[in-house]
C-alpha positions as CSV (number, residue, x, y, z in Angstrom):
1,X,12.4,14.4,29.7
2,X,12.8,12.8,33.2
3,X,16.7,12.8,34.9
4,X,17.8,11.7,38.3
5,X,16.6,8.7,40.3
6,X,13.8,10.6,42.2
7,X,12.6,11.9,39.4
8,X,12.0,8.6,38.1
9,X,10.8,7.7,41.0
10,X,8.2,10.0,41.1
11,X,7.4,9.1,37.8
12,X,6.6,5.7,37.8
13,X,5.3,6.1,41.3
14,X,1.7,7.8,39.5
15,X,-0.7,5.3,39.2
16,X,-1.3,4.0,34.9
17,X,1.4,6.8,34.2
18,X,2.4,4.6,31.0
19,X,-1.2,3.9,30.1
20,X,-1.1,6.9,27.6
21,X,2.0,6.0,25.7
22,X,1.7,3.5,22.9
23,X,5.5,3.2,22.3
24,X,8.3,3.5,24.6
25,X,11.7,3.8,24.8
26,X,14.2,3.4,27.3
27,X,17.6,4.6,27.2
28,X,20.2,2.6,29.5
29,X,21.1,2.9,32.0
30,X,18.4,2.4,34.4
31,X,17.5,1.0,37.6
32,X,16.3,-3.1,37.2
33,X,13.0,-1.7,38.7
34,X,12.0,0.7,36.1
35,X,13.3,-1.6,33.0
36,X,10.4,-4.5,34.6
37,X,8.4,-2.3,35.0
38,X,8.2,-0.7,31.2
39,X,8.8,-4.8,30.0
40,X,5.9,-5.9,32.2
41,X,3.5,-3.3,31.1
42,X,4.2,-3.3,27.2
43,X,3.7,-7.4,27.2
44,X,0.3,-6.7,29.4
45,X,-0.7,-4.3,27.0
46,X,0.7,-5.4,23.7
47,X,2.6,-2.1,23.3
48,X,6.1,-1.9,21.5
49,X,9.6,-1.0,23.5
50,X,13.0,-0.2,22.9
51,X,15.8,-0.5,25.1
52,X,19.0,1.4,23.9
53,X,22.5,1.6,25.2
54,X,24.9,3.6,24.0
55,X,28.5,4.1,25.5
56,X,30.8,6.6,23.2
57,X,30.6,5.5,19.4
58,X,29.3,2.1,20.6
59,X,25.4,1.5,20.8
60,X,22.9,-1.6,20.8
61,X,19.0,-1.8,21.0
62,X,16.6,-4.5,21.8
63,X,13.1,-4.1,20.7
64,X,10.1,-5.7,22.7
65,X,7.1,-6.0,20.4
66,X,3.8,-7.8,21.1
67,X,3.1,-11.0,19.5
68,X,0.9,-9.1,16.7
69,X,2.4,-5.9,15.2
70,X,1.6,-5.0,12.2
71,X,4.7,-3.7,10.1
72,X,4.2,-1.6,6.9
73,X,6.4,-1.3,4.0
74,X,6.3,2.5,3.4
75,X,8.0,2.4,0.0
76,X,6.7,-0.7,-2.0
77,X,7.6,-1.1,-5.1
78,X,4.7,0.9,-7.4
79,X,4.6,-1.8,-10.3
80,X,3.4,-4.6,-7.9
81,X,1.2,-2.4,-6.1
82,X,-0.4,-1.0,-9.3
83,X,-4.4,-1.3,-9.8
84,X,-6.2,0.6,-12.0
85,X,-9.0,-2.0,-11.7
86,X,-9.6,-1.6,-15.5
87,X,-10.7,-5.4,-15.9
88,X,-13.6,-4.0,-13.3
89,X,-13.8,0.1,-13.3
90,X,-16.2,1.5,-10.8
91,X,-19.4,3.3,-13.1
92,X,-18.1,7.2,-12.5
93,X,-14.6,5.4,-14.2
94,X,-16.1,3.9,-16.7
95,X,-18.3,7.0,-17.5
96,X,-15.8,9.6,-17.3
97,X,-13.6,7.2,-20.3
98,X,-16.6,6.9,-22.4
99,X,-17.5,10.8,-22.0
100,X,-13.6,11.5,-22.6
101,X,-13.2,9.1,-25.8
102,X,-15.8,9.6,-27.6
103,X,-15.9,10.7,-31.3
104,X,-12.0,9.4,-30.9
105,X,-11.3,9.3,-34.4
106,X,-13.0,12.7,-35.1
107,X,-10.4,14.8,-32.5
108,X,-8.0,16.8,-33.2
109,X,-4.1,16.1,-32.6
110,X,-3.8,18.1,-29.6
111,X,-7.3,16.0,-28.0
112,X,-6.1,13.1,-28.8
113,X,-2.5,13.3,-27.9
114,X,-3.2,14.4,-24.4
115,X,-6.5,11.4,-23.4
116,X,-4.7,10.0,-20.2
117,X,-3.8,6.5,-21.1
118,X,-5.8,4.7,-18.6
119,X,-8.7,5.8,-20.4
120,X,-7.4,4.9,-23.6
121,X,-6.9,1.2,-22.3
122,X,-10.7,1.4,-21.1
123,X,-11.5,2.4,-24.3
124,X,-9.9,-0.2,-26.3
125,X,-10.9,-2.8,-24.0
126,X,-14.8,-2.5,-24.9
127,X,-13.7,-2.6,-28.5
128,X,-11.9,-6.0,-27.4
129,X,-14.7,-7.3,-25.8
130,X,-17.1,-6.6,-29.0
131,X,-14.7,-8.8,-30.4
132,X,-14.6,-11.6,-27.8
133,X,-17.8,-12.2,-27.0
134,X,-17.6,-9.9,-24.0
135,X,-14.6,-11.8,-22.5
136,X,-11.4,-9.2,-21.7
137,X,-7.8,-10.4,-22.4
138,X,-6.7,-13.0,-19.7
139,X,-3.8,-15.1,-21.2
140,X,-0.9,-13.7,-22.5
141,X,-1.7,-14.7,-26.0
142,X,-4.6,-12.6,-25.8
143,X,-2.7,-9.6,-23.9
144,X,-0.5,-9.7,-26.7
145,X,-2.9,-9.1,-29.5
146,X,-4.5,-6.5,-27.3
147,X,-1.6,-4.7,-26.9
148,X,-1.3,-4.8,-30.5
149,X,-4.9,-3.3,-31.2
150,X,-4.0,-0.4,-28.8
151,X,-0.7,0.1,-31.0
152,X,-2.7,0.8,-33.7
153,X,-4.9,3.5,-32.5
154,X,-1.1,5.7,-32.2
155,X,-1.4,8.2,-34.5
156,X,2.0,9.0,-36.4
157,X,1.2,11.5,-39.2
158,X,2.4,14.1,-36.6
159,X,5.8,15.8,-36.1
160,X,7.0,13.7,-33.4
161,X,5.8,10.3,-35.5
162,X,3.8,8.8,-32.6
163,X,2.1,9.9,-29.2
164,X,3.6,9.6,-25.8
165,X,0.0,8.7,-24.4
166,X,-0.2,5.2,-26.5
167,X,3.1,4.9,-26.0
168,X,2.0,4.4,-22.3
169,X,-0.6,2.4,-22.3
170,X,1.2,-0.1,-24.8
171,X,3.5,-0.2,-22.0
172,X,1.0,-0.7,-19.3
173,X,-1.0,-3.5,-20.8
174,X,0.5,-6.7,-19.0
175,X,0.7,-5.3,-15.8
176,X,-2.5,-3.4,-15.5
177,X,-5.2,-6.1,-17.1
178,X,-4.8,-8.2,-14.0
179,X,-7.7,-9.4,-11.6
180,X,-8.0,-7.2,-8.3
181,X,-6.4,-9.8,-5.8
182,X,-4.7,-9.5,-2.7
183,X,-0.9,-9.7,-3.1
184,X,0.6,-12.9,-1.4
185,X,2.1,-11.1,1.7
186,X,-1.5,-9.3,2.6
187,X,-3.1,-13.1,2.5
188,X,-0.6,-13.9,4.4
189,X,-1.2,-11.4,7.1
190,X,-5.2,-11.7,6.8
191,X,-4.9,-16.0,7.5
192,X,-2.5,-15.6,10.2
193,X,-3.6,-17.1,13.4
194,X,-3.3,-13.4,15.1
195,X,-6.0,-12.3,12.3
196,X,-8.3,-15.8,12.3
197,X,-8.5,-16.0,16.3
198,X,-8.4,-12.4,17.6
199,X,-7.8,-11.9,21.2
200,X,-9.2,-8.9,23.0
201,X,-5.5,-7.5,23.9
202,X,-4.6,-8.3,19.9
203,X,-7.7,-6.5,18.3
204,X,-7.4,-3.6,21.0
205,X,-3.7,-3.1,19.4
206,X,-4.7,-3.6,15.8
207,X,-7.7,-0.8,16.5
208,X,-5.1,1.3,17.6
209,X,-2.9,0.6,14.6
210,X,-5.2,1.1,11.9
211,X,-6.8,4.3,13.5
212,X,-3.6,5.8,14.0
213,X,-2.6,5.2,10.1
């Protein structure tokens, strides 16, 4: 931490002394010099700034970003970011739910309570597609009578009448036999003019970005 006016001074006297930093903040006051100075170089360099002022219980910021800055929501909401890419499992998924269903009828309660219900869906979805001709479940009509054949693989001649596990993936079916598609804010950001026409100062930042994530 830098106090005194020489000291800053001194500071921003070094030659590319802010070239390191990839986010800086200023806390007012501070000399008209050194403010330019930090605004100059983060619009030169596409690098974020803040500028804060606070006097007693009163305080204000402004924030300087470049014209592309990627902003993440850290806390989406799960159910619209849920995949389980059942409509299109990778092999090793779709050979660890064959290996893990087979002979279902034939298990035991325990067994068959506790099959994850991801797998059940996979599971039930090649019996649908037997069915179907091969086709999986894409309108909700069809959904609907999926969900239905999954409700009839519950087993309820146990003490609790039912199993928590097709319980589950009753629940799931809607919102996880969906096509793997970017959601509407990611196109967004991918057709953007920042993304389509890349500039060397815009793709420098965005290298940063995602190598620092």
């Amino acid at each position: 931490m830098l106090s005194g006016k020489q000291s800053f001074e001194t500071f921003f006297g070094r030659a590319n002394v802010l070239d390191k930093f990839t986010l800086m903040i200023v806390v007012l006051p501070v000399t008209p010099t050194i403010l330019n100075t930090v605004s100059e170089h983060a619009s030169q360099h596409n690098k974020a700034a803040f500028y804060v002022h606070s006097i007693g219980f009163y305080s204000h910021f402004t924030l300087q970003i470049p014209n592309a800055f990627p902003i993440v929501d850290t806390h989406p909401d799960p159910a619209s970011t849920q995949d389980l890419r059942l409509l299109n499992p990778w092999p090793e998924l779709a050979s660890f739910a064959r290996e893990k269903t087979d002979h279902l009828q034939e298990m035991d309660a325990e067994q068959h309570g506790h099959i994850p219900y991801s797998l059940l869906l996979l599971h039930h979805l090649e019996e649908w597609k037997i069915q179907n001709g091969g086709k999986s479940p894409e309108n909700y009509k069809e959904k609907a009578a999926f969900r239905d054949l999954v409700r009839q693989g519950t087993r309820t001649d146990n003490a609790e009448g039912g199993e928590e596990n097709y319980e589950e993936a009753v629940a799931a079916v809607l919102k996880s036999l969906n096509p793997a598609v970017p959601s509407s804010s990611a196109r967004e950001v991918l057709t953007a003019p920042e993304s389509t026409k890349l500039t060397q100062q815009v793709w420098s930042h965005l290298q940063f970005y995602f190598h620092f994530h």
